[in-house]
Residue frames relative to the residue before (quaternion, step in Angstrom):
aa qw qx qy qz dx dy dz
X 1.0000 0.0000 0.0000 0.0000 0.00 0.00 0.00
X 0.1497 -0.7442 0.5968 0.2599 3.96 -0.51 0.96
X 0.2266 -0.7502 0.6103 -0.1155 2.61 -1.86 0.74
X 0.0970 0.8580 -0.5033 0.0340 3.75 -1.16 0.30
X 0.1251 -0.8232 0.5526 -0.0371 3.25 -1.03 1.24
X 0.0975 -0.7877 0.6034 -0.0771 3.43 -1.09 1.07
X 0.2847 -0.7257 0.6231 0.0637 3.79 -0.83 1.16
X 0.1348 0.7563 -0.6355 -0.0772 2.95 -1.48 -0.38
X 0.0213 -0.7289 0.6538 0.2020 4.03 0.00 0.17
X 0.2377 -0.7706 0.5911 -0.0186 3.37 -1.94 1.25
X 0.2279 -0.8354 0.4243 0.2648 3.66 0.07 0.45
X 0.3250 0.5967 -0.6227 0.3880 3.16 0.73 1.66
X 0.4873 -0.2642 0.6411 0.5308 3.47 -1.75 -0.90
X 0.6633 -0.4106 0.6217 0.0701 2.47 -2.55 0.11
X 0.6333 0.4313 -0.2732 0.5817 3.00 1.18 -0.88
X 0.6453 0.6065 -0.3082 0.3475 4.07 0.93 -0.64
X 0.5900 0.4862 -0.2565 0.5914 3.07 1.70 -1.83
X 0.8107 0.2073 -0.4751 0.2722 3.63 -0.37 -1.01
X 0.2640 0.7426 -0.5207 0.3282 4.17 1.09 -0.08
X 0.6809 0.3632 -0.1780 0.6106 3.56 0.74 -1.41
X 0.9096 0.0756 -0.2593 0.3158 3.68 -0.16 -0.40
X 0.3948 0.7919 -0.4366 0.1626 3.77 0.67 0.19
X 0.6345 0.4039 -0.3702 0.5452 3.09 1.41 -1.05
X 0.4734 -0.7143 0.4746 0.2012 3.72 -1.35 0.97
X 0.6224 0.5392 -0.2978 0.4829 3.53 1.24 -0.36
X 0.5812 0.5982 -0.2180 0.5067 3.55 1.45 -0.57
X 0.3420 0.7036 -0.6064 0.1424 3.85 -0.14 0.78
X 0.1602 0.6946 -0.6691 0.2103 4.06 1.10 0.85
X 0.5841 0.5278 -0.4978 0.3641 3.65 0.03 -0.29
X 0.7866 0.3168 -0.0723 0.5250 3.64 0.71 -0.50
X 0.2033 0.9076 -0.3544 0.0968 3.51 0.54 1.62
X 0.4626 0.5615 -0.3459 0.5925 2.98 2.07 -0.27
X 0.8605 0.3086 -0.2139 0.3443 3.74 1.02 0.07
X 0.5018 0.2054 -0.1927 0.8178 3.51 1.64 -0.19
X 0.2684 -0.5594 0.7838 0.0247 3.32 -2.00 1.41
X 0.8905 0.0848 -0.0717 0.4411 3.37 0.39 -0.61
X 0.0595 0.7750 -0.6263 -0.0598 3.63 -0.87 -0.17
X 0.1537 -0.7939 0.5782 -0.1089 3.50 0.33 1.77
X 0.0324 -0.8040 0.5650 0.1824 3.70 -0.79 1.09
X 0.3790 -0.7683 0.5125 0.0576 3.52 -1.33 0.95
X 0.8863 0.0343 -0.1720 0.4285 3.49 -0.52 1.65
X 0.6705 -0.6196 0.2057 0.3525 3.62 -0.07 0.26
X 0.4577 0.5822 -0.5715 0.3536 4.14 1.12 0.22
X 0.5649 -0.5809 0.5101 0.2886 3.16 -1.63 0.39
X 0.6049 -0.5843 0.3853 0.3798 3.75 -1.01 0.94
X 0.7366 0.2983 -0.3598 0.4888 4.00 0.83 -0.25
X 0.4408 0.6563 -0.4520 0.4133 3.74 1.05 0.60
X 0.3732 -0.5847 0.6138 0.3769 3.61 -1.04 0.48
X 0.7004 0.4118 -0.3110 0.4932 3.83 -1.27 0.62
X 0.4883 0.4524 -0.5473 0.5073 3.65 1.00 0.10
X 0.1785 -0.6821 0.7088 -0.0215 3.23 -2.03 0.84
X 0.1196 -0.7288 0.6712 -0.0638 3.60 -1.30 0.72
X 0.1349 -0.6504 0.7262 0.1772 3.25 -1.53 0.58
X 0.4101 -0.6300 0.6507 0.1072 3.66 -1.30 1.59
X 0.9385 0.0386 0.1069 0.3261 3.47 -0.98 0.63
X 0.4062 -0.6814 0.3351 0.5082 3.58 1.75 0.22
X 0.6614 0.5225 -0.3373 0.4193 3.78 1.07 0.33
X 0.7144 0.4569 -0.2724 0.4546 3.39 0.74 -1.46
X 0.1526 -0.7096 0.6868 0.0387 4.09 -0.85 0.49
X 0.0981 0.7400 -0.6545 0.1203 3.83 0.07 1.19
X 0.0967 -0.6691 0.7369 -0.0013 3.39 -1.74 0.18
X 0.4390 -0.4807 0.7124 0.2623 3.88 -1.35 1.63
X 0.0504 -0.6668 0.7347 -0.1143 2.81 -2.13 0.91
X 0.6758 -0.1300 -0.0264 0.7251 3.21 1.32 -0.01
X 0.0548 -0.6730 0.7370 0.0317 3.33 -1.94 0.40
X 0.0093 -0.7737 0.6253 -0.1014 3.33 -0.84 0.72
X 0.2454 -0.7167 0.6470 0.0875 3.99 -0.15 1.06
X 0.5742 0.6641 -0.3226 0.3538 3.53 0.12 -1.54
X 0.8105 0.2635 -0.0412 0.5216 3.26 0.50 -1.63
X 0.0876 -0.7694 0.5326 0.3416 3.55 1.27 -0.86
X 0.1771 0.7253 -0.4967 0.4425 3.21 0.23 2.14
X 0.1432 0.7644 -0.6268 0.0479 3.70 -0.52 1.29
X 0.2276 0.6993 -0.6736 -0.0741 3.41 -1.04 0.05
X 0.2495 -0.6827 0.6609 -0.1871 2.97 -1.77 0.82
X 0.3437 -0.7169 0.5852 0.1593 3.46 -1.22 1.22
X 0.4484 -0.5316 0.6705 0.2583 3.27 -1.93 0.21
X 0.0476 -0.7844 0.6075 0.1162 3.91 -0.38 0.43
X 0.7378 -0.2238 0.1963 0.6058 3.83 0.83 -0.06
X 0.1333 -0.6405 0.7340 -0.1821 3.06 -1.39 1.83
X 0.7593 -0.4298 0.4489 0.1930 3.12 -1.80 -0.37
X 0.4920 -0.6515 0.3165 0.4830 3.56 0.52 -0.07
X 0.5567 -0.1087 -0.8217 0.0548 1.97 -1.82 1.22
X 0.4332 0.7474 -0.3751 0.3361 4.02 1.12 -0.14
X 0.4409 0.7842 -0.3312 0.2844 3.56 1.26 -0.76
X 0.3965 -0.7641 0.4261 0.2782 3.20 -0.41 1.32
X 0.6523 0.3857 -0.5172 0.3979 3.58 1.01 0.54
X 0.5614 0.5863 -0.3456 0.4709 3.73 0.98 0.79
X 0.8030 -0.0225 0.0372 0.5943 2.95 0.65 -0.67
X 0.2463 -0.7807 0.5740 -0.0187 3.66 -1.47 0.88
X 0.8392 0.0962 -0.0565 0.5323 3.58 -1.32 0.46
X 0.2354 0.8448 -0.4451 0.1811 2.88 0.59 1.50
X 0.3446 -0.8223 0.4518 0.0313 3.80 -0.33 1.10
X 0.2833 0.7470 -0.6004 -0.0355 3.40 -0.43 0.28
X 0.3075 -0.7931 0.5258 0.0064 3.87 -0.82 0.91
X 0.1191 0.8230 -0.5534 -0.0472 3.55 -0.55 0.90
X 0.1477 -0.8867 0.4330 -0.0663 3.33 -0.20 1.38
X 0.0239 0.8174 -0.5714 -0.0689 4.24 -0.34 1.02
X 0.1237 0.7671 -0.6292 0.0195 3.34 -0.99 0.69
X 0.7694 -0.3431 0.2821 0.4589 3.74 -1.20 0.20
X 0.3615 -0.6277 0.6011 0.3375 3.77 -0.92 1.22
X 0.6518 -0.5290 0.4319 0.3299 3.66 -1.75 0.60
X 0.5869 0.5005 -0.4262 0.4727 4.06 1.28 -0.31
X 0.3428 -0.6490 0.5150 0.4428 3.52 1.12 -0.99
X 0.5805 0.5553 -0.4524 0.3872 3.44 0.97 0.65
X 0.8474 0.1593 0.0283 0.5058 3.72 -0.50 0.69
X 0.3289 -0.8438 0.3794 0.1895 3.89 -0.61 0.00
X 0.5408 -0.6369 0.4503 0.3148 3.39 -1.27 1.30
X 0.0055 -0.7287 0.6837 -0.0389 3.95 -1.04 0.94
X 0.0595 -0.8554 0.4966 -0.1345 2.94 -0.32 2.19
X 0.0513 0.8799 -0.4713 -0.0313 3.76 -0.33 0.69
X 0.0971 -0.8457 0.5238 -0.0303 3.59 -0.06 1.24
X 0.1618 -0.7960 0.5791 0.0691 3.21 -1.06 0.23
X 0.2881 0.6531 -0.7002 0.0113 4.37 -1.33 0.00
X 0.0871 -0.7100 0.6953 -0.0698 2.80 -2.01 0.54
X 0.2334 -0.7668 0.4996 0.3285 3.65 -0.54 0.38
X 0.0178 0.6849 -0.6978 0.2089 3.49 -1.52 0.96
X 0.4127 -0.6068 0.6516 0.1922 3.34 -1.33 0.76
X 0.5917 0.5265 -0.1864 0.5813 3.77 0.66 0.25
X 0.2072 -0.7569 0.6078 0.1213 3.57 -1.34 1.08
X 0.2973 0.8637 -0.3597 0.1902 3.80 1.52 -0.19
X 0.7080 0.4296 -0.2773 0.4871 3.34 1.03 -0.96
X 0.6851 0.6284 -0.3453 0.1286 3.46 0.66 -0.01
X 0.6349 0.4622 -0.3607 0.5033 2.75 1.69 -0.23
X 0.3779 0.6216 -0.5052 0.4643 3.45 1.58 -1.04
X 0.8163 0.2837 -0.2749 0.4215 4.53 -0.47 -1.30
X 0.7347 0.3598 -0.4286 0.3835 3.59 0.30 0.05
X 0.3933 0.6802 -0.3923 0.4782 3.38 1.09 -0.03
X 0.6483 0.6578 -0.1068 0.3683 3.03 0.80 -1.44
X 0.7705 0.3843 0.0232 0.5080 2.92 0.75 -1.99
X 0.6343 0.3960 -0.4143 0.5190 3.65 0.81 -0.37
X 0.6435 0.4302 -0.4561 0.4391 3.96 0.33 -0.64
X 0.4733 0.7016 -0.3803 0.3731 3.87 1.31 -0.69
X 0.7274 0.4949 -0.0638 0.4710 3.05 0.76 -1.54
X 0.5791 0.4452 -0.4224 0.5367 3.93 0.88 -0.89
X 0.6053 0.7503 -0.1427 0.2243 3.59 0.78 -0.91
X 0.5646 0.5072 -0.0106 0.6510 2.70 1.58 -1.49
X 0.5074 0.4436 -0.3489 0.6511 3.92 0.81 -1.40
X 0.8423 0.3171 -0.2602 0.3497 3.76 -0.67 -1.12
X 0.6434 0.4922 -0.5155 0.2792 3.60 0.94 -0.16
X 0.7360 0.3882 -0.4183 0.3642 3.54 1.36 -0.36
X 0.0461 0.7648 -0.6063 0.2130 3.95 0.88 0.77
């Protein structure tokens, strides 16, 4: 099953970072990398079952949401290639903050798998996900 994982440690709170990212329809923090973030049908962006289209390409969908823990994950339902829901399936991506290991500032972890005969998407999503992540770091500059 490929896969990918990306870190980052932010000298905010947890409570600051997930403010900026909980709501799923909300991805203004990240403009040099999402142009758009079209929401699709009527759940609220901090609801499991909310959906979005990323960039008029990316079809995503909450699947779980956990504040408490400050825990989202979320599927890909059909992307562009190599992401294309005829490439790859049960796809998972997971963004997870928790205390950094100095106790200064917080760990922002964002992992991802999916099953595919193919390794293509991995660099294509972590690419992705690291410039995601400088983003985020730079949105609280």
């Amino acid at each position: 099953m490929p896969s990918t994982y990306q870190s980052i440690v932010i000298d905010e709170s947890a409570n600051a970072i997930w403010r900026k990212i909980a709501d799923f329809h909300d991805l203004s923090w990240a403009p040099r990398v999402i142009s758009s973030c079209e929401k699709v049908g009527n759940i609220n962006g901090h609801e499991t079952g909310a959906r979005r289209v990323l960039n008029g390409a990316f079809l995503e969908t909450l699947t779980k949401v956990d504040p408490g823990y400050y825990r989202l994950e979320y599927s890909i339902d059909d992307g562009p290639p190599p992401v294309s829901n005829e490439e790859v399936s049960n796809y998972t991506g997971v963004i997870q903050l928790s205390p950094a290991e100095d106790g200064l500032g917080t760990l922002v972890e964002w992992s991802s798998s999916w099953e595919s005969n193919t390794e293509d998407a991995v660099d294509f999503c972590h690419g992705i996900y690291v410039a995601l992540l400088s983003e985020l770091a730079s949105s609280f500059e």
